[in-house]
C-alpha positions in Angstrom: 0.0 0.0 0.0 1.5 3.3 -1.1 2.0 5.9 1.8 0.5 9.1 1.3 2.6 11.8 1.9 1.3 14.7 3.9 1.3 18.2 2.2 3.4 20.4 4.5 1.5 22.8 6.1 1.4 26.7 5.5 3.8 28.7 7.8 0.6 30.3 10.3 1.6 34.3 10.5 3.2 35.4 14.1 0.7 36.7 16.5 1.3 40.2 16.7 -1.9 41.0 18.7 -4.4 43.1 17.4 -2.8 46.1 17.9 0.3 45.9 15.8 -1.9 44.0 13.4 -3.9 46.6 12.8 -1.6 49.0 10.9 -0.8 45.7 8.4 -4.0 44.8 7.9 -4.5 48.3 6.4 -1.4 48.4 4.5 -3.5 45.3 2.9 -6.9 46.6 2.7 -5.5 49.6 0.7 -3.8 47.3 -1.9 -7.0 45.4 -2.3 -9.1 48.9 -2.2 -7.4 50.4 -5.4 -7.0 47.4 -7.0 -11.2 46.4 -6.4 -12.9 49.0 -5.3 -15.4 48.9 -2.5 -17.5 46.8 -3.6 -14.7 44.1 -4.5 -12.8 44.4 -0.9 -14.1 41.4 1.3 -12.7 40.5 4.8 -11.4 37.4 3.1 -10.0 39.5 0.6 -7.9 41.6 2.9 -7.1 38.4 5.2 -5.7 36.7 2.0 -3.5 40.1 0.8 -2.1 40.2 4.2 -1.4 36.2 4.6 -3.6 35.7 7.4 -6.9 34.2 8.2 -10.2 35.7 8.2 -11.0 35.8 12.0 -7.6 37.7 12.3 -9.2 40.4 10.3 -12.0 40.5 12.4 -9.9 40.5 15.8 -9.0 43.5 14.3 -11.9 45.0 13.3 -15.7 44.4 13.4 -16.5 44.6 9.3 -15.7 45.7 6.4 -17.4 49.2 7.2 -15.2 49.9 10.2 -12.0 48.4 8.0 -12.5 51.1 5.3 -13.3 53.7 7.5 -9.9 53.5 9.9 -8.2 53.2 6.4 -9.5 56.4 5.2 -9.0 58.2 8.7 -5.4 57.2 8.1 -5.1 58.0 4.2 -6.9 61.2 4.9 -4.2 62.3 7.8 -1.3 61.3 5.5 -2.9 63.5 2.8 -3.3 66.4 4.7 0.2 66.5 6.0 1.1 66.1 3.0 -0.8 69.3 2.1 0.3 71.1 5.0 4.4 69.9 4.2 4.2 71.3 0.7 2.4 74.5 1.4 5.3 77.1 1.5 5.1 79.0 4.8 5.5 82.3 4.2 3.9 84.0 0.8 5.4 87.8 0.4 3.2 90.5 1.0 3.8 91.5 -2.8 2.8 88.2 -4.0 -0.6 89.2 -5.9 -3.9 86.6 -5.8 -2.8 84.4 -8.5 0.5 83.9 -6.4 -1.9 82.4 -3.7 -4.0 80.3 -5.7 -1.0 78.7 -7.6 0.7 78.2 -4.0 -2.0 76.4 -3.1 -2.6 74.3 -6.3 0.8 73.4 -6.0 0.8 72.2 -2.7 -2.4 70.0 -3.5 -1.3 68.9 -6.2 2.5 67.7 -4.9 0.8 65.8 -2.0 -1.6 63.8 -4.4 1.8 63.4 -6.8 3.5 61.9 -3.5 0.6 60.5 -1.7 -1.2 59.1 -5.0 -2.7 56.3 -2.9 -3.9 58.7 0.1 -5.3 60.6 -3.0 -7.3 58.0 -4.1 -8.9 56.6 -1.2 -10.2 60.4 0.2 -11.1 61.3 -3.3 -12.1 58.4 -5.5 -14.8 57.3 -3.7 -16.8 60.6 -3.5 -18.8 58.9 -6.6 -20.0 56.2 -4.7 -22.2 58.5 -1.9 -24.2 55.2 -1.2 -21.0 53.5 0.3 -20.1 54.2 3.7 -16.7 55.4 2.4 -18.5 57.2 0.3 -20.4 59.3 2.3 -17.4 60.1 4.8 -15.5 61.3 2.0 -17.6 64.2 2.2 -16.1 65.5 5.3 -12.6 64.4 4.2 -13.4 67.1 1.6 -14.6 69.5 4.1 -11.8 69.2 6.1 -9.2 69.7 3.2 -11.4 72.9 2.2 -11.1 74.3 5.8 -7.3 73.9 5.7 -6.9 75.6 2.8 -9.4 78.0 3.7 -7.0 78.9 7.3 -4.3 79.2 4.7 -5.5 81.7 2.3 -7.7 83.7 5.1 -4.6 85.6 6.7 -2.7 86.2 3.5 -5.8 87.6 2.0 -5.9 90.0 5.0 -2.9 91.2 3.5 -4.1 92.7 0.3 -5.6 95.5 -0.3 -9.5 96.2 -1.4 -9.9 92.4 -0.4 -12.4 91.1 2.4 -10.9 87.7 3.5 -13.6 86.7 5.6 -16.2 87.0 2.2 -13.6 85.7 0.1 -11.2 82.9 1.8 -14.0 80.5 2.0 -15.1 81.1 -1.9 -11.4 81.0 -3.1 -10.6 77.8 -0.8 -13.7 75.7 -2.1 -12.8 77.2 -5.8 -9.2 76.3 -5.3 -10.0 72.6 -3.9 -12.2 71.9 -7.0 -9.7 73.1 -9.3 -7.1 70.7 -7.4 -9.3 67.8 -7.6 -9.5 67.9 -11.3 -6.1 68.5 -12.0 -4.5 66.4 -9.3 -7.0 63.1 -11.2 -5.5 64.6 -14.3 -1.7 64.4 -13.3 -2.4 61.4 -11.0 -4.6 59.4 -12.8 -4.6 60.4 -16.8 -1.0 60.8 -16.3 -1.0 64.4 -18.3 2.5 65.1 -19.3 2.5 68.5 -17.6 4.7 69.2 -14.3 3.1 70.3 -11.1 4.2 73.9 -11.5 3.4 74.4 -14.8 -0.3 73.0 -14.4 -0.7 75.3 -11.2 0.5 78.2 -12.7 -1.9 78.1 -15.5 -5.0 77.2 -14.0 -3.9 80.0 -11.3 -4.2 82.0 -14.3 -7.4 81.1 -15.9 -9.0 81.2 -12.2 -7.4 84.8 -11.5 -8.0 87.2 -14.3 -5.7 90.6 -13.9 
């Protein structure tokens, strides 16, 4: 009689604890994210990306709900550093308004160039508002537009014949809408234009001298 020869069995991840699991099973769920959407991430999914079993996913976190939502609290906080890192600290007094606006495009747009991931998990899913991901994105988005808005506020305050308080939160909510499309532009479509150039001119079709 022949002798069956056991398979050898997988090599079972460490135990970590939940804790310092946590941070991997993210690093996993946002491969699977971009790569399938929300619709196509699954607790198995993620378990499988970041070779371990399912219930470890759950020891982590509840459901999938709570899974993308940590992952975007996290994507969103690397992209607004990122933000805040590239926004030059000091703008000169003579710098005119399409100085600011292309400051500020460029700093948008050289986070989502660095953070392309972050980018796409705060921003992508703002066309899905049925998803839970979806609808946070919203104040993702709100808290991007208030950043930019504490940015632009003082430096306004610095021109003359303007009224920052009227026109901060206008510009900033222009501004972020400008560096939506162009960051899915450069980030996505892959434009062959540099971050500079694109800022500069779409500072210049927004601000008219």
């Amino acid at each position: 009689m022949a002798r069956v020869t056991a398979e050898p069995r997988k090599p079972r991840a460490a135990h970590l604890g939940p804790e310092r699991r946590r941070p991997l099973v993210l690093d996993a769920a946002l491969e699977v994210f971009l790569e399938h959407g929300y619709r196509g991430t699954s607790m198995q999914a993620v378990a499988t990306a970041a070779g371990v079993t399912k219930p470890v996913v759950y020891e982590c976190f509840p459901n999938k709900e709570a899974l993308l939502l940590a992952l975007l609290d996290r994507e969103e906080r690397r992209l607004l550093d990122a933000v805040v890192a590239a926004m030059p600290e000091t703008l000169s007094t003579s710098d005119d308004l399409g100085d600011l606006v292309a400051a500020g495009l460029a700093a948008f747009l050289t986070a989502a160039s660095e953070a392309d991931d972050a980018w796409r998990i705060v921003f992508a899913a703002q066309h899905d508002p049925k998803t839970v991901i979806g609808a946070r994105v919203g104040a993702a988005r709100a808290m991007l537009v208030g950043r930019l808005r504490d940015i632009i506020h003082p430096r306004l305050k610095t021109m003359p014949h303007a009224d920052a308080d009227r026109e901060a939160p206008v510009l900033a909510e222009l501004v972020a809408s400008l560096a939506e499309t162009s960051a899915r532009m450069l980030v996505v479509d892959r434009i062959p234009w540099s971050v500079s150039e694109l800022s500069r001119y779409v500072a210049k079709l927004l601000v008219r001298d």
